[in-house]
Structures are given as structure tokens and as C-alpha cells.
C-alpha positions in Angstrom: 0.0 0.0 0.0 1.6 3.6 -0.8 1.3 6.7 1.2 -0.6 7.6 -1.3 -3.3 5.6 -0.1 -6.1 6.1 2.3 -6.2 3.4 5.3 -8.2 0.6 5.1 -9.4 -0.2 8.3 -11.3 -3.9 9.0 -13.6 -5.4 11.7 -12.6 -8.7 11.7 -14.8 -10.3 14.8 -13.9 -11.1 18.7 -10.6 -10.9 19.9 -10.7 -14.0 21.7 -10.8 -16.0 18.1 -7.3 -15.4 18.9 -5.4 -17.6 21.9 -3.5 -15.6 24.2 -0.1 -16.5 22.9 -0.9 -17.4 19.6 -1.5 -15.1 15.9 -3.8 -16.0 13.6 -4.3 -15.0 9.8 -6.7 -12.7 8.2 -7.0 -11.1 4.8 -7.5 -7.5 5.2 -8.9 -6.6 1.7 -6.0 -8.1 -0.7 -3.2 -8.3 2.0 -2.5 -11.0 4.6 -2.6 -10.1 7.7 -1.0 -12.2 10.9 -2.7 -10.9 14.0 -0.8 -11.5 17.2 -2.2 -11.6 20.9 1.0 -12.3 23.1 0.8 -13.5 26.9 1.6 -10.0 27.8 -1.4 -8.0 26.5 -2.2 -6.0 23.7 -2.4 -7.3 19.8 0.4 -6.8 17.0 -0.5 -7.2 13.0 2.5 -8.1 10.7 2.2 -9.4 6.5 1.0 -13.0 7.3 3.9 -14.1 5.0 7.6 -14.1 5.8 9.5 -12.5 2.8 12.3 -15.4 2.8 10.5 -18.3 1.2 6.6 -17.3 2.1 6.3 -18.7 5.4 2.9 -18.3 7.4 4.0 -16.0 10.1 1.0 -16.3 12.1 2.3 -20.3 12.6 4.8 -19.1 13.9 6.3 -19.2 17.6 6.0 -15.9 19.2 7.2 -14.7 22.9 5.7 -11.1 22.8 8.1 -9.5 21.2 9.3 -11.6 17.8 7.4 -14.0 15.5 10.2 -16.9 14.3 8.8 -17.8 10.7 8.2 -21.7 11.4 9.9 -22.6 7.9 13.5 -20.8 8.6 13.5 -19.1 11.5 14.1 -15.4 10.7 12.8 -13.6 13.4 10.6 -10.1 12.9 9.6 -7.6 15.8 5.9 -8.1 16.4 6.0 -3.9 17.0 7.5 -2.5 13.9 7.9 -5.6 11.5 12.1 -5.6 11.5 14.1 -8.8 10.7 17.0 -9.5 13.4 18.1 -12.4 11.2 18.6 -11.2 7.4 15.2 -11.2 5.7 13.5 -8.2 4.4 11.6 -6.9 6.8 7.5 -6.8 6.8 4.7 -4.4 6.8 3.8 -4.1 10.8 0.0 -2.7 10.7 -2.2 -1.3 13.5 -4.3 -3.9 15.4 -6.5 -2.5 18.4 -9.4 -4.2 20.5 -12.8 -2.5 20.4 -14.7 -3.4 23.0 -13.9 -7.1 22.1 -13.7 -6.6 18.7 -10.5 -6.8 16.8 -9.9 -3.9 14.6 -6.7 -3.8 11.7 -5.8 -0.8 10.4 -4.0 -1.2 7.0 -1.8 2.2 6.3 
């Protein structure tokens, strides 16, 4: 999406379709979406797929603060989308909780 662009926000039902711990994947319009609900609180969106070889990041392991791609490993910051291990980085979008209903804003 360019900045060009207007958001694109989606209502994509209750936030407890997603295990505390866990991500799941949503398609937001065209994009993939990987919505993440760590242990700690609070929800994190990231491009469902890893740039590497087009992993499913929302299979992946998270701890709160990294999603590991389950096919290689790279590791990308649930906040901001960065790579620690090599791979491109990935879109990192808003995800919020509207009085239990999970909201994705696409910028």
C-alpha cells in the first residue's frame, strides 16, 4: 500500500478468536494479515507471509516481542515488523481491540 493511499481499516470479529499466545491469519482486503495476541497483553499485526521463502508468520512461535517464521526461523519484531536475522523486513500494521472486537488498520 503507498502513502498515497487512504487506510483501510477492518472489523474482523472477537478478539478471543485469537489464543492468548498465539497469531492467527486474516485477509484484510488483498493483503495477509497475521494478527498476534502475546501473553503480555495487547495485539500486533505483521504481513502474514515471511519475505524469505513465504512462510505463514501467524504459525509461527512468538514470545511477545518476535514472531520466528516456522519454515526458517528469521525472526521479525511483532512492534515495527524488523528482521533481526537477514530477511527483508514486513509491513507491521495497526491492530486494536474494540470493546472485544478486533480492529486492523491497513496504512
Amino acid at each position: 500500500m503507498s502513502s498515497t493511499e487512504q487506510a483501510v481499516e477492518a472489523r474482523l470479529g472477537p478478539v478471543e478468536q485469537i489464543p492468548l499466545g498465539e497469531g492467527r491469519a486474516f485477509l484484510v482486503g488483498d493483503e495477509p494479515v497475521a494478527v498476534f495476541r502475546p501473553r503480555s497483553g495487547g495485539l500486533h499485526a505483521l504481513r502474514a507471509i515471511c519475505p524469505h521463502r513465504g512462510g505463514p508468520l501467524a504459525d509461527g512461535l512468538t514470545d511477545g516481542e518476535v514472531v520466528m517464521c516456522p519454515l526458517h526461523h528469521h525472526q521479525f519484531s511483532l512492534t515495527d515488523g524488523s528482521c533481526a536475522t537477514g530477511a527483508d523486513d514486513v509491513p507491521a500494521y495497526s491492530a486494536t481491540d474494540d470493546d472485544g472486537e478486533l480492529v486492523v488498520t491497513l496504512r
